[in-house]
N, CA, C and O atoms as a GROMACS GRO file, in nm:
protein
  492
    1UNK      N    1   0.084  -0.117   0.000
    1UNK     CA    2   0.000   0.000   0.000
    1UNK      C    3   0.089   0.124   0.000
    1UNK      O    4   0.196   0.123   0.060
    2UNK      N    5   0.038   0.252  -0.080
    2UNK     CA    6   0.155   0.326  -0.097
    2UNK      C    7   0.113   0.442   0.030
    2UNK      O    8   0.006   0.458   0.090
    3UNK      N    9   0.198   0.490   0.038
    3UNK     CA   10   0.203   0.559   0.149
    3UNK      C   11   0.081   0.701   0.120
    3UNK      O   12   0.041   0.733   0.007
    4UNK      N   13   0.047   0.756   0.221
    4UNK     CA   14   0.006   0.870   0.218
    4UNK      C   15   0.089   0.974   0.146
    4UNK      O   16   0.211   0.972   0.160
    5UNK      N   17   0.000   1.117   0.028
    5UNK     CA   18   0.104   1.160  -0.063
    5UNK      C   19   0.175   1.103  -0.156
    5UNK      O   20   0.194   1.160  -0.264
    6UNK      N   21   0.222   0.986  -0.129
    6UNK     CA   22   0.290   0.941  -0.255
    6UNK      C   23   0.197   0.944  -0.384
    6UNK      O   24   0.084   0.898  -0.396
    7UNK      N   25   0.272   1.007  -0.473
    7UNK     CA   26   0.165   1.032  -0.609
    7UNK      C   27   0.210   0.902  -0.710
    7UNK      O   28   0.289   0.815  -0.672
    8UNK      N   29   0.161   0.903  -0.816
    8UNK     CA   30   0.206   0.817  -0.976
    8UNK      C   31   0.361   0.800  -0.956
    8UNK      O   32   0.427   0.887  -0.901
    9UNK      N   33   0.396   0.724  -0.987
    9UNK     CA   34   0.543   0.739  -1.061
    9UNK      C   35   0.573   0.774  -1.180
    9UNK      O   36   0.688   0.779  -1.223
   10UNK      N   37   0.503   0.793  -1.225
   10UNK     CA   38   0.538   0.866  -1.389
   10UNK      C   39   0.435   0.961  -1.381
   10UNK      O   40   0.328   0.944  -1.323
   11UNK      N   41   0.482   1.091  -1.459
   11UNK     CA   42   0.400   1.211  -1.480
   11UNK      C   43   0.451   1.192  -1.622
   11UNK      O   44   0.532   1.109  -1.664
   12UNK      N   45   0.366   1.314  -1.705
   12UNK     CA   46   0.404   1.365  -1.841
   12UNK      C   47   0.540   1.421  -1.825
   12UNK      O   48   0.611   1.432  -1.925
   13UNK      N   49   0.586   1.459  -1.702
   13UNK     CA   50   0.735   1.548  -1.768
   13UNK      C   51   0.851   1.456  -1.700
   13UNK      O   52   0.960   1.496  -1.658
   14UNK      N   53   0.804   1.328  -1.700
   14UNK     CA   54   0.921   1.210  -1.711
   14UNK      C   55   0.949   1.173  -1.775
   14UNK      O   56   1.041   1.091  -1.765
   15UNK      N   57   0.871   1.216  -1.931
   15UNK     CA   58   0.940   1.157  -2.060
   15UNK      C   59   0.902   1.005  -2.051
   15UNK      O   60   0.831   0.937  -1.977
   16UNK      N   61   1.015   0.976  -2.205
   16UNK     CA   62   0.994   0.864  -2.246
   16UNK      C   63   1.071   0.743  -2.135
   16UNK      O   64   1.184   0.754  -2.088
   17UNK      N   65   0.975   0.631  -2.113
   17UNK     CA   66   1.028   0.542  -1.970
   17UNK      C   67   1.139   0.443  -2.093
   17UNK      O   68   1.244   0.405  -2.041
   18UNK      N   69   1.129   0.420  -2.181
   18UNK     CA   70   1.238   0.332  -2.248
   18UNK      C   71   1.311   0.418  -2.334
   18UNK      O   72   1.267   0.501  -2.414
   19UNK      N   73   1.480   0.374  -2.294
   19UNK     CA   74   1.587   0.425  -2.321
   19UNK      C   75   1.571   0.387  -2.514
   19UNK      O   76   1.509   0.297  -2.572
   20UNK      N   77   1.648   0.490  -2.564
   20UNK     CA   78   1.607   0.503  -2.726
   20UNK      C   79   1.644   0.357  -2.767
   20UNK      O   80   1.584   0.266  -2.824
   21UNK      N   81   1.775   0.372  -2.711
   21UNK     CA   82   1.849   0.191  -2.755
   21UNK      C   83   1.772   0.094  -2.775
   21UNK      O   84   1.763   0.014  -2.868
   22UNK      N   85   1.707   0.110  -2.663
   22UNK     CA   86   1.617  -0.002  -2.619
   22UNK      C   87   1.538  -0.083  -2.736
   22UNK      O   88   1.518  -0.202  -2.760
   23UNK      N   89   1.504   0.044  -2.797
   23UNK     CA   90   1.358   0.047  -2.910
   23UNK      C   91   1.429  -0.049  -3.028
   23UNK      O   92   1.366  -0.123  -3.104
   24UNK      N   93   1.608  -0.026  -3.024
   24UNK     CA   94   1.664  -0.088  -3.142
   24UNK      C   95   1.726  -0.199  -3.105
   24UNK      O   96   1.834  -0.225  -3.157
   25UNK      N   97   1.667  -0.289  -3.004
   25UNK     CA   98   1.784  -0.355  -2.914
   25UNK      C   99   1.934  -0.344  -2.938
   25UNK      O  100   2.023  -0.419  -2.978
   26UNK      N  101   1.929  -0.246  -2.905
   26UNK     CA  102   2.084  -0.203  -2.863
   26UNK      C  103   2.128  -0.182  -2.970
   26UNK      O  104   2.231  -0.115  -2.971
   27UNK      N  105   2.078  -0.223  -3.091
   27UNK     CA  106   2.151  -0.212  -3.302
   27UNK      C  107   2.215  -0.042  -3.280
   27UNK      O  108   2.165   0.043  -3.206
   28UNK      N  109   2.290  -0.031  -3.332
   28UNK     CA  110   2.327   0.142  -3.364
   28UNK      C  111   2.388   0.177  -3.523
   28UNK      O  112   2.436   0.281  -3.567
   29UNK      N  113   2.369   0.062  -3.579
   29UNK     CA  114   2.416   0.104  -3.691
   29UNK      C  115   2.309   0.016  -3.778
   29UNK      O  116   2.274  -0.097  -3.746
   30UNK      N  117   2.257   0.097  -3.909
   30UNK     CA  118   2.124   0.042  -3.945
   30UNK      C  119   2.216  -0.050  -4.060
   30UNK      O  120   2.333  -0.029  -4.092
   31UNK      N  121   2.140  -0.139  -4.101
   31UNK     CA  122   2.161  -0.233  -4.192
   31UNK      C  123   2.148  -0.179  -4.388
   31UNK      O  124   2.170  -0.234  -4.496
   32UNK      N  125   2.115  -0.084  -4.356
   32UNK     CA  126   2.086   0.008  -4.518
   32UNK      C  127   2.136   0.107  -4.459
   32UNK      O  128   2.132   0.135  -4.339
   33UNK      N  129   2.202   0.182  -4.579
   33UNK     CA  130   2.269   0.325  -4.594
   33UNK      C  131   2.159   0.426  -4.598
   33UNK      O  132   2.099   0.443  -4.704
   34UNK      N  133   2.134   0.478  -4.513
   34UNK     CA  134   2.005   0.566  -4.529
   34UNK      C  135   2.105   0.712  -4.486
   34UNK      O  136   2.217   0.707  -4.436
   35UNK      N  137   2.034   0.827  -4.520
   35UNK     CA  138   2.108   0.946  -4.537
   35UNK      C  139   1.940   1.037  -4.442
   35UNK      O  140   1.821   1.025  -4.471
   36UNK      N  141   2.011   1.125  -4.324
   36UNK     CA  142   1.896   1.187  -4.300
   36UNK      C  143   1.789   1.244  -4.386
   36UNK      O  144   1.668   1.243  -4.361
   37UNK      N  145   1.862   1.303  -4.513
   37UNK     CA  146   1.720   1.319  -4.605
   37UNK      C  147   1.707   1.252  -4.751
   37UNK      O  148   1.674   1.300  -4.859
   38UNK      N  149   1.749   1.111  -4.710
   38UNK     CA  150   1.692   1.006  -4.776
   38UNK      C  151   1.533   0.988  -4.758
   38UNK      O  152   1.481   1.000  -4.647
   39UNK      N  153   1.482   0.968  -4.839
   39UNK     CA  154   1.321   0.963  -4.839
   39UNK      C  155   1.304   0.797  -4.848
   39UNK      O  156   1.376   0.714  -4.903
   40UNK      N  157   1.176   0.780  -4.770
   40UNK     CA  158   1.098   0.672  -4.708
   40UNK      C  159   0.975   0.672  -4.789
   40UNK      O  160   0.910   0.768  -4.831
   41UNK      N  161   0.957   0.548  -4.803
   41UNK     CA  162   0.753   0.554  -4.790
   41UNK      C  163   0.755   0.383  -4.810
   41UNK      O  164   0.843   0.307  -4.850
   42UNK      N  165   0.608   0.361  -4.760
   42UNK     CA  166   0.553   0.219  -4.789
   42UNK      C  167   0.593   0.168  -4.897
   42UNK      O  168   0.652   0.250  -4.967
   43UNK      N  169   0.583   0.039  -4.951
   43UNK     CA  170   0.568  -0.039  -5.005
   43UNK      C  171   0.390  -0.109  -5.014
   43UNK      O  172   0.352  -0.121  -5.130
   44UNK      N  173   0.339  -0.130  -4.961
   44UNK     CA  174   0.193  -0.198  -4.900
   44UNK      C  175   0.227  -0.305  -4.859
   44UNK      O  176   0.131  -0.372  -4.823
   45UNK      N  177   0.345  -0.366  -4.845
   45UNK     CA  178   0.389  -0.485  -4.815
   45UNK      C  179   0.365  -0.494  -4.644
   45UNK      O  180   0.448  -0.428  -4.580
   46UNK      N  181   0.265  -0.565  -4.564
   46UNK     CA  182   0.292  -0.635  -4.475
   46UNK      C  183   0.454  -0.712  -4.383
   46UNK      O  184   0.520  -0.813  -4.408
   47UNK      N  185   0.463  -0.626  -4.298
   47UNK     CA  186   0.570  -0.705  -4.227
   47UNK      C  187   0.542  -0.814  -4.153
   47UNK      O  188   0.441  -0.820  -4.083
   48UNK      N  189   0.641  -0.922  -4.164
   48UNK     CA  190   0.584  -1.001  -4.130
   48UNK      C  191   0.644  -1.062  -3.977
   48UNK      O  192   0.766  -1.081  -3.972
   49UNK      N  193   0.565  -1.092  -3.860
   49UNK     CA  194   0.591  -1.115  -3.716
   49UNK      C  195   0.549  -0.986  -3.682
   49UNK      O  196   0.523  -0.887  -3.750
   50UNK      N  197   0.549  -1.011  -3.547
   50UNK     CA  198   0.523  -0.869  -3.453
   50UNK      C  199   0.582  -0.744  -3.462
   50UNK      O  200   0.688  -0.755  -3.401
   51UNK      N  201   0.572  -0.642  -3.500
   51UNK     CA  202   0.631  -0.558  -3.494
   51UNK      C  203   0.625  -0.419  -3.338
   51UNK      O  204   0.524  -0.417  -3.268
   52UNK      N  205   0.739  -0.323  -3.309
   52UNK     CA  206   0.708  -0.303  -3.173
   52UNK      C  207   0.675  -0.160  -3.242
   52UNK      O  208   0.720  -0.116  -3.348
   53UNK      N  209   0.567  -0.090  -3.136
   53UNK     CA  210   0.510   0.035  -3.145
   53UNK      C  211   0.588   0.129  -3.241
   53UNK      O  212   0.527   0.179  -3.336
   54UNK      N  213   0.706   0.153  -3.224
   54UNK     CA  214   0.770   0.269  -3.296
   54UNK      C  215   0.792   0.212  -3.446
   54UNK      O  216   0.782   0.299  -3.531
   55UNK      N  217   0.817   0.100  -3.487
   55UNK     CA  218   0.785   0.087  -3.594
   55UNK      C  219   0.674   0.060  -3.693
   55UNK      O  220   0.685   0.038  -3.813
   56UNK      N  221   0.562   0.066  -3.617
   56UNK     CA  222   0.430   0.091  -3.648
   56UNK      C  223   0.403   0.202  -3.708
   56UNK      O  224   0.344   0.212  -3.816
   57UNK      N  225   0.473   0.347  -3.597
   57UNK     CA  226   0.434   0.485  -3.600
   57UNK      C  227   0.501   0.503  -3.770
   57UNK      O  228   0.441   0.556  -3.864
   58UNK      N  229   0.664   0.431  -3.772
   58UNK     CA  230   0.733   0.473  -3.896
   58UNK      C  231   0.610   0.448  -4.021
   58UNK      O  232   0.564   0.525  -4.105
   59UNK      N  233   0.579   0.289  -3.985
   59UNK     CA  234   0.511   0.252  -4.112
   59UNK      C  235   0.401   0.398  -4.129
   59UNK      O  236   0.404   0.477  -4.224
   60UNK      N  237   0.321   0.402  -4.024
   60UNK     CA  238   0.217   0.511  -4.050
   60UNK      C  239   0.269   0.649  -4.106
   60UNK      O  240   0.212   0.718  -4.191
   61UNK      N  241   0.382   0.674  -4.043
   61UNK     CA  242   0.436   0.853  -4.134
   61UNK      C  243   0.467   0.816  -4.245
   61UNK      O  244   0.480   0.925  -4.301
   62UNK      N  245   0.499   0.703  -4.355
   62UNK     CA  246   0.570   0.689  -4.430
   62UNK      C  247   0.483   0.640  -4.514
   62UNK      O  248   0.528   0.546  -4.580
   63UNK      N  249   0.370   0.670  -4.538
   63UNK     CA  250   0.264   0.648  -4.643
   63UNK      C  251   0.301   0.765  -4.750
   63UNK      O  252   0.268   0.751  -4.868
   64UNK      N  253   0.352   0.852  -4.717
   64UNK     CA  254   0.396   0.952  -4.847
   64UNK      C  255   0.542   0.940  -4.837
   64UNK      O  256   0.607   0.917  -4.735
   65UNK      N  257   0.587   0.959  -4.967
   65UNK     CA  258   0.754   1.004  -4.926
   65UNK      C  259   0.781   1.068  -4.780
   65UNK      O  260   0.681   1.098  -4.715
   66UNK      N  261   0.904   1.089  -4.726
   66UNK     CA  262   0.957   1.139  -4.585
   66UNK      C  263   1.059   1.139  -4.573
   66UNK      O  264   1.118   1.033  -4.594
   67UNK      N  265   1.116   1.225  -4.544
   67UNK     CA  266   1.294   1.173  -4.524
   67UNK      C  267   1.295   1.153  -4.398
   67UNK      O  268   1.218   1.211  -4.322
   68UNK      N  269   1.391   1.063  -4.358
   68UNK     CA  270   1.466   1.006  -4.237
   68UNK      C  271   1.437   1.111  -4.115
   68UNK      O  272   1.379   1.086  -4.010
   69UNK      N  273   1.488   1.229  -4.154
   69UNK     CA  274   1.519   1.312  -4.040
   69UNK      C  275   1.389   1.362  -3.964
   69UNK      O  276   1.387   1.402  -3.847
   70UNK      N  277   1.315   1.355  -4.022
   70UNK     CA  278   1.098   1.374  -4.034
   70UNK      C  279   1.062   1.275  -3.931
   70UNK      O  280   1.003   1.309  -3.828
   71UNK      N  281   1.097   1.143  -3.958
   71UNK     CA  282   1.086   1.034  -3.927
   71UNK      C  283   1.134   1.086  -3.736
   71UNK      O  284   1.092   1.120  -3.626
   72UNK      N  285   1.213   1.066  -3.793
   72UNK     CA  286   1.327   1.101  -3.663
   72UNK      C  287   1.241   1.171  -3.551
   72UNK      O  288   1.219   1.126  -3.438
   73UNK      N  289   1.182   1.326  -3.622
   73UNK     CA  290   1.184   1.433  -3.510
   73UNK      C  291   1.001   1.362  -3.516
   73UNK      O  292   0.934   1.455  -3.471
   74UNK      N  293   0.936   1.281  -3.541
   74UNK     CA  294   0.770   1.235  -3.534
   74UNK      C  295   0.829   1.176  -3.394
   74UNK      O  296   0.806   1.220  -3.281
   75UNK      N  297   0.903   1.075  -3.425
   75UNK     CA  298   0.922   0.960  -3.313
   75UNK      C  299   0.990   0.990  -3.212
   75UNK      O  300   1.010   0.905  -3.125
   76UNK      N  301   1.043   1.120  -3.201
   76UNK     CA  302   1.111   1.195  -3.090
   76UNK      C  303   1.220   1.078  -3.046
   76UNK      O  304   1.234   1.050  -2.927
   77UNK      N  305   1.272   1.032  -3.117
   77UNK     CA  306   1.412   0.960  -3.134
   77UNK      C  307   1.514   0.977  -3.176
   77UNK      O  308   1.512   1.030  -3.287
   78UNK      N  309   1.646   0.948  -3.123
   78UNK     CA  310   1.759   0.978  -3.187
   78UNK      C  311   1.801   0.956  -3.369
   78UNK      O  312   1.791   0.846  -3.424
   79UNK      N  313   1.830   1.038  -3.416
   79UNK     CA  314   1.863   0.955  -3.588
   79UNK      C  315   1.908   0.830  -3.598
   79UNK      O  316   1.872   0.752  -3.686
   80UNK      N  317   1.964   0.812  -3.535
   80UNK     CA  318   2.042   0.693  -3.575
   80UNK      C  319   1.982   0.586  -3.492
   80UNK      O  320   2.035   0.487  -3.543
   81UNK      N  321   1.911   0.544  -3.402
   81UNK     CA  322   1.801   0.457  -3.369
   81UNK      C  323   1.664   0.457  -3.449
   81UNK      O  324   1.591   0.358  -3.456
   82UNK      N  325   1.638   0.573  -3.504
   82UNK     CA  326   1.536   0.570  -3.630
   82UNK      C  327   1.616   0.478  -3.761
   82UNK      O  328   1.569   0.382  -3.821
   83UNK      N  329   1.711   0.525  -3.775
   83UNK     CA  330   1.782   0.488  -3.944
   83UNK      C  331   1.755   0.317  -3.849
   83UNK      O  332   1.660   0.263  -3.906
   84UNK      N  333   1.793   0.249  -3.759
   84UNK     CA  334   1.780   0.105  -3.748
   84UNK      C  335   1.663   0.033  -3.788
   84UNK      O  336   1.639  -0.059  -3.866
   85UNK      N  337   1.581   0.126  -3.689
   85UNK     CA  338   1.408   0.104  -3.749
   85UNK      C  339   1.362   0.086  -3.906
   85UNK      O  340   1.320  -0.015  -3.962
   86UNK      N  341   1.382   0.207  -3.953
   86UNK     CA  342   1.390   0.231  -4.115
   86UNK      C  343   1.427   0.130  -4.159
   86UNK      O  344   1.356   0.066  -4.237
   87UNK      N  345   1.577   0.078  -4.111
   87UNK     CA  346   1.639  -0.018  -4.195
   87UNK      C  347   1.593  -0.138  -4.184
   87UNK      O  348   1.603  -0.213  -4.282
   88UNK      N  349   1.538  -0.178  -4.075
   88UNK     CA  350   1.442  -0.290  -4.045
   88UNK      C  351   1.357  -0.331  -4.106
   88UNK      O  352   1.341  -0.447  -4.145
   89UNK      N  353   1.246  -0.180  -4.132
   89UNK     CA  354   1.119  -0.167  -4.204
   89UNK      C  355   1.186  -0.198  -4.383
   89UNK      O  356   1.113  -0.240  -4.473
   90UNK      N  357   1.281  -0.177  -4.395
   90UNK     CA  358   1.320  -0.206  -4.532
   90UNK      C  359   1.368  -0.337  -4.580
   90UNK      O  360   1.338  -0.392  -4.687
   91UNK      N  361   1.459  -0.387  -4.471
   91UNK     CA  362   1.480  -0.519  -4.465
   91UNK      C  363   1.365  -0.650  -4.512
   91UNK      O  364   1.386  -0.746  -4.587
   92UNK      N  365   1.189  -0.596  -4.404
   92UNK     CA  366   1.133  -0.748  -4.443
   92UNK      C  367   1.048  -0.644  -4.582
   92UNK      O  368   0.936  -0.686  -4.612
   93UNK      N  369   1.086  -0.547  -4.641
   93UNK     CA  370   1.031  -0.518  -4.816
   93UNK      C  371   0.936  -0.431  -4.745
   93UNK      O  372   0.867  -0.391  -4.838
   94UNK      N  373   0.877  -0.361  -4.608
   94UNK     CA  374   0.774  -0.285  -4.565
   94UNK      C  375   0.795  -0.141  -4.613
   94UNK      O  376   0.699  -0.065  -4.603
   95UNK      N  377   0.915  -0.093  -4.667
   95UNK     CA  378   0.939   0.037  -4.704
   95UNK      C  379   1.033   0.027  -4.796
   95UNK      O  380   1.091  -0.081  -4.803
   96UNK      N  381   1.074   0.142  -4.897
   96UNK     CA  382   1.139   0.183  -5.007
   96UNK      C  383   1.201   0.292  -4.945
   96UNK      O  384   1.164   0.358  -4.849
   97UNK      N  385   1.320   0.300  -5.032
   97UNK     CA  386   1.443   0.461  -4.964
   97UNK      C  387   1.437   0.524  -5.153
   97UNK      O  388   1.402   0.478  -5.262
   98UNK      N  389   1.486   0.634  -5.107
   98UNK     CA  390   1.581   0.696  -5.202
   98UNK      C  391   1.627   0.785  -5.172
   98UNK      O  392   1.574   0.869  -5.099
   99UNK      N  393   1.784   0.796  -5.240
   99UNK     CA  394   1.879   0.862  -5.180
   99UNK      C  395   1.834   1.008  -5.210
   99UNK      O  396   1.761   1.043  -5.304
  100UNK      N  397   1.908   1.112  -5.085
  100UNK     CA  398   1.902   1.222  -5.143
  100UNK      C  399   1.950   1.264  -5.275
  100UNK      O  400   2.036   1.209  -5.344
  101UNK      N  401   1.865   1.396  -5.309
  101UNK     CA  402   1.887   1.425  -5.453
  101UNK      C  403   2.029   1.492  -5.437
  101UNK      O  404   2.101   1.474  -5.535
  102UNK      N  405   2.084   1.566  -5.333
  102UNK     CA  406   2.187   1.658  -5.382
  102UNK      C  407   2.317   1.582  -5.370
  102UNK      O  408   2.423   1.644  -5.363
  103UNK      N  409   2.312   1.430  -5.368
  103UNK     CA  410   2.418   1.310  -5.360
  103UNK      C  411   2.542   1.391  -5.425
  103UNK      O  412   2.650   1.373  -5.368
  104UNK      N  413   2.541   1.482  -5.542
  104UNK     CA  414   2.685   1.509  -5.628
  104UNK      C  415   2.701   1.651  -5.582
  104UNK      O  416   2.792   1.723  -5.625
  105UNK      N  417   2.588   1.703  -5.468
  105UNK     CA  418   2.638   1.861  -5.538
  105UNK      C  419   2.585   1.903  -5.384
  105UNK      O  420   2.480   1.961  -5.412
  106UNK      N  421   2.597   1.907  -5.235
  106UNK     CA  422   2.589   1.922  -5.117
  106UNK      C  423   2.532   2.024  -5.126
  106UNK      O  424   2.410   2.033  -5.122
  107UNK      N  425   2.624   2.135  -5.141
  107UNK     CA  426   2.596   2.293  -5.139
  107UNK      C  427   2.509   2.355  -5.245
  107UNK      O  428   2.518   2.475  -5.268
  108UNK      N  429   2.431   2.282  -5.307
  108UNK     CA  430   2.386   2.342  -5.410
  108UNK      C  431   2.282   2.441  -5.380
  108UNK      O  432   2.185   2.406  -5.312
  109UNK      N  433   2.292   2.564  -5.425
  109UNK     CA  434   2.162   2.675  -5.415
  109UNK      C  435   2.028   2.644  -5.374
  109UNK      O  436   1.987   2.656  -5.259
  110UNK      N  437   1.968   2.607  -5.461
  110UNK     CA  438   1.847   2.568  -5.489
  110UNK      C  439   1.813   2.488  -5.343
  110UNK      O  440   1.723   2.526  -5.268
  111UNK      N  441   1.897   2.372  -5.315
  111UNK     CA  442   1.855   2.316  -5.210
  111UNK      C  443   1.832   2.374  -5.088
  111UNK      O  444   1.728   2.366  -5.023
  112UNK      N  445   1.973   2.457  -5.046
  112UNK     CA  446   1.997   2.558  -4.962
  112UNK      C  447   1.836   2.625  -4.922
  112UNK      O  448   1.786   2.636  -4.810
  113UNK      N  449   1.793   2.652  -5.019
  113UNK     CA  450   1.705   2.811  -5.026
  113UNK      C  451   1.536   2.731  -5.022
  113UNK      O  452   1.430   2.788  -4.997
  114UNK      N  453   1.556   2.589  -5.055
  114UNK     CA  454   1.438   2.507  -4.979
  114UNK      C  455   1.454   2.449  -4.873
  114UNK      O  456   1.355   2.401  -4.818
  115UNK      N  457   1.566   2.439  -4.820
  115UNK     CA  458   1.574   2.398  -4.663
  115UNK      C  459   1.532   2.561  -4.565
  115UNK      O  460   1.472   2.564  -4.458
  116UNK      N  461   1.570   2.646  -4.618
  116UNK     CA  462   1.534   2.801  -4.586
  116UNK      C  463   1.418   2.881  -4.593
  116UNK      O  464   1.376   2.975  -4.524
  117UNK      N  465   1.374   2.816  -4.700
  117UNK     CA  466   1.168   2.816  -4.720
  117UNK      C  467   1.117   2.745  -4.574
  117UNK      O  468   1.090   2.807  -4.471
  118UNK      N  469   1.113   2.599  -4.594
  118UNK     CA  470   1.102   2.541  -4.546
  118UNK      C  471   1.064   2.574  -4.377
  118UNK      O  472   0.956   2.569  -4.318
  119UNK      N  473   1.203   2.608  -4.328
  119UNK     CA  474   1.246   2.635  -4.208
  119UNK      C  475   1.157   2.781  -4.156
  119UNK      O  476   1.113   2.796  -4.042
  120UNK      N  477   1.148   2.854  -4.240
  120UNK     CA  478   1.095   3.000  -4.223
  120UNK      C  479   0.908   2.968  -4.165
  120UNK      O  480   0.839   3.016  -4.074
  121UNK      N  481   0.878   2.833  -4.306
  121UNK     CA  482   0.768   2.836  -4.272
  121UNK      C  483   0.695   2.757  -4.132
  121UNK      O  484   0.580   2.754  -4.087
  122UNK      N  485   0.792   2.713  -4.100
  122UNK     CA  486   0.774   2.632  -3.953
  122UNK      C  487   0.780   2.757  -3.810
  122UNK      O  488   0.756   2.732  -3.692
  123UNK      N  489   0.813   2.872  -3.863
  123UNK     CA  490   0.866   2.930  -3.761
  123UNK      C  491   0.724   3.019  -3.823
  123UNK      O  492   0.687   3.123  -3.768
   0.00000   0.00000   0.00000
């Protein structure tokens, strides 16, 4: 019996109770080369066995194209425990990648000035 006063053990501003790792058993390096704004989306392909909550959520954001990093900041997860997930979801055929477009040319203008659209319009 808990004592008098003693409240919940978890509130909302305890955050997430499982460590990010966790979500990837412990994986830290994904099995596909995925690039933060490598783009995602379904396949319609069924995965097959159980799959755990956060890769559920991926399958669900990833009905349209998405890049990685999208992915990332939905699931309030580290990148690189997402890219495992991703790579998972790609592994049993549940999702498709493609690489970023600016693969030859990083700095290119154009991109620049839509990451800068982009960003403006969030704010």
């Amino acid at each position: 019996m808990a004592a008098a006063g003693d409240g919940p053990w978890l509130d909302e501003a305890a955050g997430r109770l499982v460590r990010p790792f966790t979500v990837s058993n412990g994986r830290t390096r994904p099995s596909v080369a995925l690039d933060l704004l490598s783009q995602v989306r379904t396949t319609g392909t069924t995965p097959p066995g159980h799959l755990g909550p956060e890769h559920a959520q991926a399958l669900d954001l990833c009905r349209s194209p998405v890049p990685v990093a999208e992915v990332a900041a939905h699931l309030k997860l580290p990148a690189v425990v997402t890219k495992v997930l991703l790579s998972d979801l790609v592994d049993c055929g549940a999702l498709t990648t493609k690489p970023p477009e600016y693969q030859h040319n990083p700095t290119d203008r154009a991109l620049l000035e839509a990451v800068l659209d982009g960003l403006r319009r969030q704010l």
